[in-house]
PAZAPA-4460 file (N, C-alpha, C; in steps of 0.05 Angstrom, whole numbers, plus 32768, in hexadecimal, padded with zeros to 4 digits):
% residues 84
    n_x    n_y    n_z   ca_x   ca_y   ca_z    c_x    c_y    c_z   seq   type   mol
   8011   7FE8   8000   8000   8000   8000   8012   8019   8000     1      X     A
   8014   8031   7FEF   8019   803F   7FEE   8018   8054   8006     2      X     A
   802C   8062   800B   802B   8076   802A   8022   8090   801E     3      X     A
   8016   8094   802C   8006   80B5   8029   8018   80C4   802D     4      X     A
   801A   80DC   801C   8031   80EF   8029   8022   80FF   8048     5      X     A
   8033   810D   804E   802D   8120   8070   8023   813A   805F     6      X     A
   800A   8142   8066   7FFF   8155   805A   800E   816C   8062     7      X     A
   8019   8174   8078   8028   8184   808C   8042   818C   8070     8      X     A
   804D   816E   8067   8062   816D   8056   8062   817B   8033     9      X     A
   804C   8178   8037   8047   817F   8016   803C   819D   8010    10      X     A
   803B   81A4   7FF6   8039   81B9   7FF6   8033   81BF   7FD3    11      X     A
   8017   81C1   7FCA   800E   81BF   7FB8   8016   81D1   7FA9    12      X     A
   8023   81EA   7FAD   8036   8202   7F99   804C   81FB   7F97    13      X     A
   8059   81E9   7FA9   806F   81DF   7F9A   807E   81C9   7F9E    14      X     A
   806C   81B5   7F86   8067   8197   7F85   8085   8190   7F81    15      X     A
   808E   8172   7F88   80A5   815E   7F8C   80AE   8168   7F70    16      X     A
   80C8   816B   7F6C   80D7   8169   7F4D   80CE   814A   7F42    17      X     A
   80C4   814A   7F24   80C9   812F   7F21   80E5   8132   7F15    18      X     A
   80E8   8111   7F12   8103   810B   7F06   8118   8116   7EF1    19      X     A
   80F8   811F   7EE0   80FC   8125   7EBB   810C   814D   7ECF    20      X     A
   8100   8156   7ED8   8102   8170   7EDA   8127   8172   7EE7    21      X     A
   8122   8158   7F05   813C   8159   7F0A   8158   8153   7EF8    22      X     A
   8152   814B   7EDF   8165   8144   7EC9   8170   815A   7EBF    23      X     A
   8156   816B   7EBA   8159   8183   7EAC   8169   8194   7EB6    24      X     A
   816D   819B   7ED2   8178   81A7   7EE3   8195   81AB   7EDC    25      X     A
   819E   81C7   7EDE   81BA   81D0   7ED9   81BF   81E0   7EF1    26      X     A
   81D9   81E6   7EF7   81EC   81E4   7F13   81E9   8205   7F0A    27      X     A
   81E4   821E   7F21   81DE   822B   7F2D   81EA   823C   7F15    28      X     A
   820F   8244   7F19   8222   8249   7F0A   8222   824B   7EEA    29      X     A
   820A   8230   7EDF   8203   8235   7EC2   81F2   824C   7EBF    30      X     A
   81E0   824F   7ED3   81C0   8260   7EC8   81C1   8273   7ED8    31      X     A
   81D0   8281   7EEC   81CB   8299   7EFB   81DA   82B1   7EE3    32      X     A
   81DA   82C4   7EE8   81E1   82DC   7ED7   8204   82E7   7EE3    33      X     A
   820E   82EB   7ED5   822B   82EF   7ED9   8233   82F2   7EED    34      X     A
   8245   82F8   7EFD   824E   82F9   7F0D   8239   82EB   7F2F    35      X     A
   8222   82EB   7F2C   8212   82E9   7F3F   8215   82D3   7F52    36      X     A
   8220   82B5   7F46   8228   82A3   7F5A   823C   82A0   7F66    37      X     A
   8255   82A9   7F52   8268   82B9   7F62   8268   82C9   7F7D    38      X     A
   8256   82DE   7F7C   8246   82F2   7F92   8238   82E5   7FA8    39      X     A
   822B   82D2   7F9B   8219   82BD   7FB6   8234   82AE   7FC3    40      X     A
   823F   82A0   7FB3   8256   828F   7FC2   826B   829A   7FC4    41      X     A
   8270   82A8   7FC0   8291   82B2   7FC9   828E   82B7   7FED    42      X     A
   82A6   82B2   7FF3   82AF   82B1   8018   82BB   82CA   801C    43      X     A
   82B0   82D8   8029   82B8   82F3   8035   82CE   82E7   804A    44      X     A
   82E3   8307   8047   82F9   82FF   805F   830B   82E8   8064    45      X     A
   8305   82D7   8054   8313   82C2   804C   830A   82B0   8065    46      X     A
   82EA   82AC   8065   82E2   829C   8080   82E4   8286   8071    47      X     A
   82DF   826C   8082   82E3   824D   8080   82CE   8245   808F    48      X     A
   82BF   8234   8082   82B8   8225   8095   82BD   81FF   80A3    49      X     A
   82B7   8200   80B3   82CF   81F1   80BF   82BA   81DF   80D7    50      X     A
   82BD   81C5   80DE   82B4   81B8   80F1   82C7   81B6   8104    51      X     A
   82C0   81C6   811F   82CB   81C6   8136   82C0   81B7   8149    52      X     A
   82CA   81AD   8161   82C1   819A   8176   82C6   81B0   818E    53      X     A
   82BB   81B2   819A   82BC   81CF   81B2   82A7   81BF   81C7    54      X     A
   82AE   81C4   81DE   82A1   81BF   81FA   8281   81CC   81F4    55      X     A
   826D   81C1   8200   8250   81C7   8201   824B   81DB   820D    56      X     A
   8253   81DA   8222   8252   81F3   8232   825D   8215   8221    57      X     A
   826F   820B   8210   827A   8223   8204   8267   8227   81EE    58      X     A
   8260   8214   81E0   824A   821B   81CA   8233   8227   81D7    59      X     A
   8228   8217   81EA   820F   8226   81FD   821D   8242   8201    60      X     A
   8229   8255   820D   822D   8266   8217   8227   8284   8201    61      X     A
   8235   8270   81EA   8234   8285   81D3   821C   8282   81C6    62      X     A
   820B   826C   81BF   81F9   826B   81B6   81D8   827C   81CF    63      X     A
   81E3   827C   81DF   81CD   8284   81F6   81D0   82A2   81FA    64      X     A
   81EB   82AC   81EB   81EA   82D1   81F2   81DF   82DE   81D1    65      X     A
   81CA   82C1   81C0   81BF   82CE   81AF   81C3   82CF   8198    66      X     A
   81BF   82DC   817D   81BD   82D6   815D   81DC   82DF   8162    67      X     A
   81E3   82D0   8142   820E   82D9   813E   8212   82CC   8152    68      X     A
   8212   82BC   8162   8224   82B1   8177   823D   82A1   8162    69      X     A
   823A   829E   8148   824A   8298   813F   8267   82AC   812E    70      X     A
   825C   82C1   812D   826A   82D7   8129   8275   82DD   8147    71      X     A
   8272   82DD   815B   827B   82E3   8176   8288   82CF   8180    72      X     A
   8286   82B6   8175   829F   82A2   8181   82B1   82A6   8166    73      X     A
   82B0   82B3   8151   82CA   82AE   8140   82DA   82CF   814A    74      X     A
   82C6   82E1   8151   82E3   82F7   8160   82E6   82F2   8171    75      X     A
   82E3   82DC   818B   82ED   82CF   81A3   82FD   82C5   8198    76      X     A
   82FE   82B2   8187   8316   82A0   8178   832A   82B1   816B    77      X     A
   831C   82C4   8160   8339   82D7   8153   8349   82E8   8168    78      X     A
   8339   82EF   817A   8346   8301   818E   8358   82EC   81AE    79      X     A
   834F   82D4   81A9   835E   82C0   81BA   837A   82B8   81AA    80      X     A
   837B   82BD   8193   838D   82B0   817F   839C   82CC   8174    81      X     A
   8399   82E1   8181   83B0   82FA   817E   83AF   8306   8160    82      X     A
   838C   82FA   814F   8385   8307   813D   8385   831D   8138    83      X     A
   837F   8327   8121   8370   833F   8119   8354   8351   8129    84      X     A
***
């Protein structure tokens, strides 16, 4: 028997890709207008991103004093590290 989708899940303006459409599909870089994906993706400041392992307590601390807590632990990190 076929499973019903989750009505919650669906969304009748904008139905599942079928297959035929996902074929058709070209990579961002072909069809945006000059320079523009460049602009979306390019990395300011020469940031990285990076998977770090850090104590809970330290993620809680920064994440609990509010929005950017991730911008506020990388000038903790730069200014612990005799940064800029």
């Amino acid at each position: 028997m076929a499973r019903r989708p989750d009505p919650y899940l669906t969304d009748a303006e904008n139905p599942e890709l079928e297959a035929e459409a996902i074929a058709r599909g070209r990579p961002a870089k072909e069809v945006l207008p000059g320079g523009l994906y460049e602009a979306l993706t390019q990395r300011t400041n020469e940031t990285v991103s990076v998977t770090l392992d850090i104590d809970r307590s330290v993620l809680e601390r920064f994440q609990s004093a509010g929005p950017n807590w991730r911008e506020r632990m990388n000038e903790a990190l730069k200014k612990a590290s005799g940064g800029r």
